[in-house]
N, C-alpha and C positions, 0 to 999 in steps of 0.2 A: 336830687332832682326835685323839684319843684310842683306840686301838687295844684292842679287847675281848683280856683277857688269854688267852693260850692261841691268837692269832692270828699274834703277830708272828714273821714268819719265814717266813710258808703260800704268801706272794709270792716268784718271784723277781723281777719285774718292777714297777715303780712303773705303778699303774693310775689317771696321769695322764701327760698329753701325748700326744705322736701315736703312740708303739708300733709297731707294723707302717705301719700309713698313713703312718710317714714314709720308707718304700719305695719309693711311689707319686713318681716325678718331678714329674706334673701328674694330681692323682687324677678333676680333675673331668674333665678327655680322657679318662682310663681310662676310667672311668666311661659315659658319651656313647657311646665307641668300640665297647663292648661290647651297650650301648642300639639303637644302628644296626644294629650286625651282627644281632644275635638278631632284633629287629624285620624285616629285609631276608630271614633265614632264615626267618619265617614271614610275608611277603609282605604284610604290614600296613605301609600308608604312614604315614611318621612324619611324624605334624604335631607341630609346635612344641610345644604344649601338653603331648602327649603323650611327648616326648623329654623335656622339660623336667622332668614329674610325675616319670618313670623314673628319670631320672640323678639325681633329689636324694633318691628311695627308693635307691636304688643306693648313692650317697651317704653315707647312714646306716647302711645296713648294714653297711658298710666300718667307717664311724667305731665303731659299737657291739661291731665284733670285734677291735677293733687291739691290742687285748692278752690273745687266747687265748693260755694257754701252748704248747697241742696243734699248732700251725700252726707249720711249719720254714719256708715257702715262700709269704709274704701274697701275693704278685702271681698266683703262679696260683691258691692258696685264695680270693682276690678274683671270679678268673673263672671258678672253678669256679661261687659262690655267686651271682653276677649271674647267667651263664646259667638258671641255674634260679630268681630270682627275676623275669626279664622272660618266660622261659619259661613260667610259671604266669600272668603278667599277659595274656601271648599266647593265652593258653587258654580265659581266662575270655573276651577280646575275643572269640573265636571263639563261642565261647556262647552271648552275650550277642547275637551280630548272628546268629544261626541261631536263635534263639529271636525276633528281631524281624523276619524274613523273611516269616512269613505275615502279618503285619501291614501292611507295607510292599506286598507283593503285593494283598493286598485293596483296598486305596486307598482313595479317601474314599468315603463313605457316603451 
């Protein structure tokens, strides 16, 4: 492919293959381990479905940053960025089931 001129050189890094994520020993453990803890830190039991959704957004996010140039440090930039992206997901779950509380309360009809 073909390099728009006035480009070449803007890289240091080739923005293909694993970048930082090939730091990760085993990313999808990483990944999971940090899904349980946050989830356990805000007391939300983790069913299957919902470890599973977490850790392959988790996942992604990893893979779509593996070559910032700005990041000296992927493993904790990793869990800096999961804490706050399961942390925002724990938020909304809080929300979302305080917002379905009067409903559940009132029962059937």
């Amino acid at each position: 492919m073909p390099v728009p001129s006035g480009v070449e050189g803007q890289f240091d890094a080739p923005l293909v293959g694993l970048g930082g994520f090939a730091q990760l020993e085993t990313p999808e453990r990483f990944v999971r381990a940090y899904v349980l803890r946050t989830l356990a830190q805000w007391e939300i039991a983790p069913s299957p479905d919902l470890v599973a959704d977490l850790t392959q957004d988790g996942l992604l996010a990893c893979w779509q940053r593996r070559h910032a140039p700005h990041i000296q440090n992927f493993p904790r930039y990793y869990a800096a960025m999961l804490r706050g992206l399961i942390t925002q997901h724990c938020q909304r779950l809080q929300r979302e089931q305080q917002w379905l509380r009067p409903w559940e309360e009132a029962g059937p009809s």
